[in-house]
Every structure is written in C-alpha cells, then in structure tokens.
C-alpha positions, -999 to 999 in steps of 0.1 A, spaced: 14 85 251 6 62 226 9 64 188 -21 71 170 -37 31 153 -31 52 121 3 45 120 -4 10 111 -7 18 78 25 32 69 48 40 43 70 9 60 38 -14 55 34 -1 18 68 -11 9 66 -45 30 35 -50 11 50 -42 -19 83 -67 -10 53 -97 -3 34 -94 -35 67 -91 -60 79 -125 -43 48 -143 -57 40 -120 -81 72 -110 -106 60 -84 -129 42 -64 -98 57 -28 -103 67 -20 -66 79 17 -73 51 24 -89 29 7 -62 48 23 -35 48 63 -47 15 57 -56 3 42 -21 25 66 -4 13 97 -21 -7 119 10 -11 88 32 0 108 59 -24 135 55 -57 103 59 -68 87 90 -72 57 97 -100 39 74 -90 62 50 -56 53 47 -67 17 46 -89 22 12 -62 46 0 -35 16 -2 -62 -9 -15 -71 13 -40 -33 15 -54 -32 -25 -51 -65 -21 -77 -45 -4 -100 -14 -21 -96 -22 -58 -99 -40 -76 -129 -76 -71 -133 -78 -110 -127 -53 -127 -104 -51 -164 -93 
C-alpha cells in the first residue's frame, strides 16, 4: 500500500525548507523554524499540515522580505 500524500509534508521537508531559505536568507533562525514547524505535524493531515508549516515561515521570516 501506498503512503498516505500527508507525508509530503514532513519533518525532512521542514528542515530542507529550512536549508533553502538560510542560503538566501542568512539571519533565518532554522532551529527555531524547524522545532517550531515540526511541533505535532505528525498528529495534522494533510491541508493542515500545509498551513501549520506556513504559519511557522510567518513567524520566522521578516514581516517584509524582498
């Protein structure tokens, strides 16, 4: 059987997310980003775990950002 599409978003994506926005973005606190995203993703589903990590990139990145 197949794994569930939730899986996408995964503590493995959070920290490769986290690895792509320090190399443009210096000062980007990737722990913090990382625990925080990380925190109950497994307990979401899918949609849910989307808004979850985009929610952490809110308060992880500038209010304003080129």
């Amino acid at each position: 059987m197949a794994d569930p599409l939730k899986i996408f978003f995964s503590p493995e994506l959070v920290r490769r997310l986290a690895d792509d926005v320090a190399r443009v973005h210096s000062s980007f606190p990737s722990r913090a980003f990382i625990r925080d995203a990380t925190a109950g993703l497994d307990e979401l589903e899918l949609l849910d775990r989307g808004k979850h990590i985009a929610l952490a990139l809110t308060r992880h990145l500038p209010p304003a950002y080129p």
